[in-house]
N, C-alpha and C positions, 0 to 999 in steps of 0.2 A: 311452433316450438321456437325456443329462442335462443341463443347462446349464451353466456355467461363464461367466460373465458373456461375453454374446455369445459364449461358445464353445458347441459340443455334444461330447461326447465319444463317441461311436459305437462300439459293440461291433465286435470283427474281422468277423464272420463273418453272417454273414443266411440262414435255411436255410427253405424251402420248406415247414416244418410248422407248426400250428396255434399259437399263441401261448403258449396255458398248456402246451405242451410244452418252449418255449426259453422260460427267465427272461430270460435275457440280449438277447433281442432286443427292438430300441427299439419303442414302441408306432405305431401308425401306420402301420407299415412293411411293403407284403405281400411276398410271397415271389418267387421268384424266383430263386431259388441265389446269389445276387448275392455277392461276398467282396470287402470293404474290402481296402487293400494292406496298412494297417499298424494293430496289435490299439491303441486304446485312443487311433487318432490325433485329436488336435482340429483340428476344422475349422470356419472362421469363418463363422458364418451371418447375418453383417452383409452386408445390399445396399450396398456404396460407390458404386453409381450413384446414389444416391439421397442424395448429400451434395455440397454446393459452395458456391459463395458467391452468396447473392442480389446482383442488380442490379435498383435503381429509376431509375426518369426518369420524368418527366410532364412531357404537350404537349395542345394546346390542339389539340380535331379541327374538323372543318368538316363543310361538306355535299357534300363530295369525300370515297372511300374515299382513305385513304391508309394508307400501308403503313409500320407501327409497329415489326415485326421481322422480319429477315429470317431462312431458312430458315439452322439452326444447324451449323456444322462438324462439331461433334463431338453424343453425345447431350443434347438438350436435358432436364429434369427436370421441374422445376415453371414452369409459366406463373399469370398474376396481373393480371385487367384489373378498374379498379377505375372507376365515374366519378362524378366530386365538383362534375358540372356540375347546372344544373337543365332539362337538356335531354335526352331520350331518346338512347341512344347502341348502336349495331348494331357486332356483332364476326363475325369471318369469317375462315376459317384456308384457303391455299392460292390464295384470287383476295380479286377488290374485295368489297366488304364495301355493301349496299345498306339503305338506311332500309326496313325492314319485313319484312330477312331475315339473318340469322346467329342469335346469339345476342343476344336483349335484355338491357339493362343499364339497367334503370330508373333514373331523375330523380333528383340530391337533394333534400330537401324546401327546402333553400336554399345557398345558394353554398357551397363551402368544405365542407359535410359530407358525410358517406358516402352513396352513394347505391350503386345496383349493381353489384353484381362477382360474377366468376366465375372459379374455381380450378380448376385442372389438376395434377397431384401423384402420381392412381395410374395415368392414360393421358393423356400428356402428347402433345398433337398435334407433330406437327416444320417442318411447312408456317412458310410466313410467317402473320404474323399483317396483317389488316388492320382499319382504324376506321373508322366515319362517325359523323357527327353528326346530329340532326333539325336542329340549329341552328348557327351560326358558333359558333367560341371555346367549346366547350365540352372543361372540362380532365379529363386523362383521367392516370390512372398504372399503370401495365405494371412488373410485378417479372417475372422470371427467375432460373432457373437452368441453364447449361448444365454440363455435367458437363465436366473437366479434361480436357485430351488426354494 
């Protein structure tokens, strides 16, 4: 098989014998009798689920879970909870989200800069997402992407 900028171009035919006997057959690939339909077609081996356009927002959570995203229409791809408070901050995909249970997002070391996040990208949850805070007023930023319908 060969590449062609995001293409592969794949031999016709794929035949059930040991490797060093077909030159022609792409590496990788076991046997199986299998026959492509058309000799030398290129096919795109670009994932397009996996491109769209991010969205940001940032909101201030509390000591209430609330509920940052809802569960997505179409396939969601990358999720992105960042928090920029100096306040411990719990994440929770599908119900309420509780101070000492989801995922931890540690403290910034002061207002305004990076403190913990966590990225979703190769298994992207679909559930809503939910936040809490250890503390009031603490600011939080959530990216997304849902994929195009």
């Amino acid at each position: 098989m060969e590449n062609f900028g995001g293409y592969a171009r794949i031999a016709r035919s794929i035949y059930n014998v040991p490797p060093a006997s077909n030159p022609t057959r792409p590496q990788g690939v076991s046997g199986g009798g299998a026959t492509l339909p058309f000799a030398d077609e290129k096919v795109l081996i670009t994932d397009l689920q996996k491109y769209g356009d991010l969205s940001l927002f940032n909101f201030n959570a509390g000591v209430t879970s609330l509920r940052a995203l809802t569960r997505p229409a179409v396939m969601r791809t990358f999720v992105c909870v960042q928090n920029i408070s100096t306040s411990a901050v719990y994440v929770n995909f599908g119900g309420d989200a509780s101070v000492g249970s989801g995922f931890l997002l540690g403290a910034a070391a002061s207002a305004g800069t990076q403190g913990g996040a966590i990225f979703f990208d190769a298994w992207v949850p679909q559930g809503e997402l939910y936040v809490i805070a250890a503390s009031a007023n603490s600011q939080i930023i959530v990216g997304f992407c849902d994929k195009a319908p």
